[in-house]
Each structure stands twice: as C-alpha cells, then as structure tokens.
C-alpha positions in Angstrom: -27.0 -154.0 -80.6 -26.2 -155.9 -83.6 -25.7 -152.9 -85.5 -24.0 -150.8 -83.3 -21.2 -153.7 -83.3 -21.3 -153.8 -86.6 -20.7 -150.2 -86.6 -17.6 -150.0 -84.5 -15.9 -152.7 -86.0 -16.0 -150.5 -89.5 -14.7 -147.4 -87.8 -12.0 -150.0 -86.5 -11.3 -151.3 -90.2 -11.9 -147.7 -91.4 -9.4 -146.0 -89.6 -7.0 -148.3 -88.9 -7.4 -148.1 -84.9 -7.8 -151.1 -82.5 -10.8 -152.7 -81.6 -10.5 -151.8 -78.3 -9.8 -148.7 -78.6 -13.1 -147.9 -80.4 -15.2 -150.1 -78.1 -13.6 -147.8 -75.3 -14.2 -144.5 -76.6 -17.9 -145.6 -77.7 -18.3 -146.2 -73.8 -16.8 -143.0 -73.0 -19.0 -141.1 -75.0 -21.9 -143.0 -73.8 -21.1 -142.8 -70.3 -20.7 -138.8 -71.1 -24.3 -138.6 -72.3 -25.9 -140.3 -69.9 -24.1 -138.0 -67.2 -24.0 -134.6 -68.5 -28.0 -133.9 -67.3 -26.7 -134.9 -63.2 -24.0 -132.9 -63.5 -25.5 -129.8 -65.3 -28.4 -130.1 -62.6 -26.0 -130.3 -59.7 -24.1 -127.2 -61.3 -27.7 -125.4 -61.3 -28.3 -125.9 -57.8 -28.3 -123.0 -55.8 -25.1 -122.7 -53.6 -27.4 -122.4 -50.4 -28.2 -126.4 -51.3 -24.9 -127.0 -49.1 -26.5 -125.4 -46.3 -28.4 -128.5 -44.1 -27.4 -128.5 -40.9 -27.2 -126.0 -37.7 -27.5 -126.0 -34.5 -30.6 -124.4 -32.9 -32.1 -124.4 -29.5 -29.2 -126.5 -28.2 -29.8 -129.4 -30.9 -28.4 -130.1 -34.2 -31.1 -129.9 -36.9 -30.9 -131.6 -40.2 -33.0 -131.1 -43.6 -32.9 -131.5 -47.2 -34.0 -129.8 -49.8 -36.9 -130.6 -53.0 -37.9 -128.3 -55.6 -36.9 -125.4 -53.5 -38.7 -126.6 -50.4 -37.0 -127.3 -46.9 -38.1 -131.2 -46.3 -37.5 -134.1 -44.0 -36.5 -131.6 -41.3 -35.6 -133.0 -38.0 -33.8 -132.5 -34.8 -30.2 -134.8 -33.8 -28.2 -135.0 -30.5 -25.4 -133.1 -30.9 -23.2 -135.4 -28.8 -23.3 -138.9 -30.6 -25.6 -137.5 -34.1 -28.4 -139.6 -33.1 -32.2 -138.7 -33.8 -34.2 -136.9 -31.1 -37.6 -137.5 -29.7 -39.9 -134.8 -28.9 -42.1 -134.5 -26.0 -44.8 -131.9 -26.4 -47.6 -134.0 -24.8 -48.1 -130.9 -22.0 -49.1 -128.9 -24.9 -52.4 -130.4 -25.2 -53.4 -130.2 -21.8 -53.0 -126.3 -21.5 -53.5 -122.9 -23.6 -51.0 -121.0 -21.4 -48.0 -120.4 -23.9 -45.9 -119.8 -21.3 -46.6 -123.9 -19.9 -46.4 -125.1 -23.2 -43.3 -127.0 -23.6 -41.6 -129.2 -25.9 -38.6 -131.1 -25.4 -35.4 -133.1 -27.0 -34.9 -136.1 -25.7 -32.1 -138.7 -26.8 -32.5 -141.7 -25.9 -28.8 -142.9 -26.9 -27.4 -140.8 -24.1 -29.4 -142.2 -21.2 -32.7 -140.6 -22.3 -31.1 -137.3 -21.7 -32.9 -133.6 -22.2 -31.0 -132.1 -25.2 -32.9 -128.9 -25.2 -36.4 -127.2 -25.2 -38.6 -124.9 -26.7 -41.5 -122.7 -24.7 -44.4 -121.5 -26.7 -45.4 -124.3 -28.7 -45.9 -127.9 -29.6 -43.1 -129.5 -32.4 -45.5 -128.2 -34.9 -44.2 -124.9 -33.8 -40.7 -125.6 -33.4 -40.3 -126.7 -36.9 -41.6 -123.6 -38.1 -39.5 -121.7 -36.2 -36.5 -123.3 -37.3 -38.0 -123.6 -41.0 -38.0 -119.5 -40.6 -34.9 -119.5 -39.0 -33.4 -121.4 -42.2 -34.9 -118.9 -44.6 -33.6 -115.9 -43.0 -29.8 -117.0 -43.0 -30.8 -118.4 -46.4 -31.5 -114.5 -47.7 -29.1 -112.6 -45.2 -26.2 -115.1 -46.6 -25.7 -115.7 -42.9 -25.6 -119.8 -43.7 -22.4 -119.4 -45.3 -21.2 -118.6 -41.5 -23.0 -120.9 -39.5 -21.9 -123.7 -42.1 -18.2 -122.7 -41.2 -19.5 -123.0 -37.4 -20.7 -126.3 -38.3 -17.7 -127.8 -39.8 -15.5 -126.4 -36.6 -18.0 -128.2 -34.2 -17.7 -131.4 -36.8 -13.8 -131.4 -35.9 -13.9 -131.1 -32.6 -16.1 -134.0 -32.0 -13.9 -135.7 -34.4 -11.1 -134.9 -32.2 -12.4 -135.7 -28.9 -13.7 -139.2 -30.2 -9.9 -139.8 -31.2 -9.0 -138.4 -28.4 -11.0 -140.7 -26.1 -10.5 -143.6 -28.1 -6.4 -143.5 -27.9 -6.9 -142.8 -24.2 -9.0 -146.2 -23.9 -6.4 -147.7 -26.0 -3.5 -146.8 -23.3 -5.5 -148.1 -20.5 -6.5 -151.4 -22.1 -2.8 -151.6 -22.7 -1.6 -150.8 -19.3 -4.2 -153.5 -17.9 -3.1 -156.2 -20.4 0.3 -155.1 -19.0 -0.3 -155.0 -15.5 -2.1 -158.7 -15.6 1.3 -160.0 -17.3 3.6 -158.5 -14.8 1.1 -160.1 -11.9 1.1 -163.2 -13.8 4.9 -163.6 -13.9 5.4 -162.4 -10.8 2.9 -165.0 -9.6 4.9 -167.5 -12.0 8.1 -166.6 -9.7 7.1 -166.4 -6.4 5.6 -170.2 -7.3 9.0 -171.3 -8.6 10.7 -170.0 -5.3 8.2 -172.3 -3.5 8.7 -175.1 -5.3 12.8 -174.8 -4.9 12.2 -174.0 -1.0 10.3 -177.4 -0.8 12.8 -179.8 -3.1 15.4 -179.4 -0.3 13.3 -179.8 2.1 12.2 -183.3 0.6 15.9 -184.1 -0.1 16.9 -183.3 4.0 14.0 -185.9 4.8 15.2 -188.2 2.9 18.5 -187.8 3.9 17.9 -187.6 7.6 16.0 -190.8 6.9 18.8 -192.9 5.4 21.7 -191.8 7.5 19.4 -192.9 10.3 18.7 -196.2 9.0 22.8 -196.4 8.5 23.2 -195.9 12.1 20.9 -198.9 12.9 22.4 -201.1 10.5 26.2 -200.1 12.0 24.6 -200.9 15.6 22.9 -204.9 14.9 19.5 -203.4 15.1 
C-alpha cells in the first residue's frame, strides 16, 4: 500500500498534475479491472438469459438460469405475484392418469385454485413446463411471449393504480362527508342553544315583572 502511495505521489511530482487527480484516475482504472470480467460475462450470456417468466397452465412461472441449466423453477399467482402451493396428494392414491391431478393454490387470494394440471404429480408439471421453455427457447418463440409478458406486467400495473386512486377518492369523499355531518351537527346545536337563551331570558323576565306587580300592590 505503502508503495503504491509512494508511486502516485511521483506521477503527481512527475507530471505536474494534482494529487487528486492521480489518486482519482488510479481508482478509475482499478475500479475498470475489477469490472471488465462481470461485464464481459454478462455480454456473453445468451440473449434467451432474458427469457424467465411466462404464463402456463393459467399461472405465472418463474426460473433462472445456471451454466445453461433452467433452475429454481416455480409457479406464482398471476394476480398479486405471490408463490403457489401445489396439491398433488391424489396422485399417490391412484394410477389412473386421467384422476391424477395437481393443483395451484394461493393462499394470498383466499386460498384460491389458480389453475391445474391432469396427468401427473408436480414432478410432471415441471417437466412439462421445463420442455415447454426449451421449445420457445429454439423456435425463438420467447422473444414473443416475453413481449406478452411485459403487456400483462402493465396492465396489472395499471389496474393497481387504478384501484388505488379509486380508494383514494372514496376515502376522500368519506373524510368529506363526516366534516359536512359534523358541521352540520355543529349548526343545528348552535340553533338549539340560541332557541333556548330567549327562552331563559322570557322566564326571567316574566319573573321580575311579576315580582314588580307585587311590590306596586303592598304584597
């Protein structure tokens, strides 16, 4: 470290340029080198890398991708992106393909069937899909079910701003409904209260001009 300071600081005499400015370029070259293998790996990757998510037997299905091997595949709820669980427990209890059934359940939207699959237990579903992948992969069909993807993306984008604003407007026409019953509440109090003050003062007046009388007669 010692060395390399020493090092910069005689560039710095050397040349005639500021200390900082050679610190700042050693870091910038350093920072370059330790980069350039991510980047020229990401630039390697093959463009179907992009490609890892589609819809599929009514769910959304998500994966990634190591040493040119589809992994950490699963199934999401389409709706709210949430994971799925998978009931195939009727799979081991018959050998009739046509019974055996798995299902997509989320349990973020009331425990709600997604979707299903006949034929197999998820062992069989995810090599469908797996196949499924592969054969867009080769026919360059992914390129069109990504733009799919991205049109479904923004529309659920939209109708969560949609229903958000909406939810806005009503809480604001409740907070403004419960200030118009509260002032009118506020008035129709205040009328009260100046309908009873005469009232009091007629007593009270009743009462004195009565005693007057008494007073004018000896009593």
């Amino acid at each position: 470290m010692e060395k390399m300071i020493d090092l910069l600081t005689r560039i710095s005499v050397l040349y005639n340029i500021p200390q900082w400015a050679v610190n700042l370029g050693a870091l910038a070259i350093f920072i370059f080198l330790i980069a350039t293998p991510f980047i020229a790996k990401k630039l390697m990757e093959p463009k179907y890398y992009k490609f890892r998510e589609m819809v599929m037997f009514n769910v959304l299905w998500k994966w990634k991708y190591r040493k040119d091997e589809i992994s950490l595949l699963w199934c999401y709820c389409p709706t709210c992106q949430g994971m799925l669980m998978c009931d195939d427990e009727n799979c081991r209890s018959t050998e009739d393909l046509q019974n055996k059934n798995t299902f997509f359940i989320c349990n973020d939207c009331g425990g709600n069937e997604q979707g299903r699959v006949i034929g197999g237990d998820r062992r069989y579903v995810l090599s469908l899909v797996k196949r499924e992948i592969w054969r867009q992969i080769r026919s360059l069909e992914y390129i069109e079910t990504m733009k799919k993807s991205k049109e479904l993306k923004d529309t659920l984008l939209a109708a969560e701003k949609l229903v958000e604003e909406v939810t806005k407007e009503v809480s604001m026409d409740e907070v403004v409904a419960q200030e118009t019953l509260s002032e009118n509440s506020k008035e129709e109090q205040n009328e009260e209260a100046s309908l009873v003050v005469p009232e009091q003062k007629n007593e009270s007046e009743i009462a004195e001009s009565i005693e007057s009388k008494e007073v004018k007669n000896g009593i």
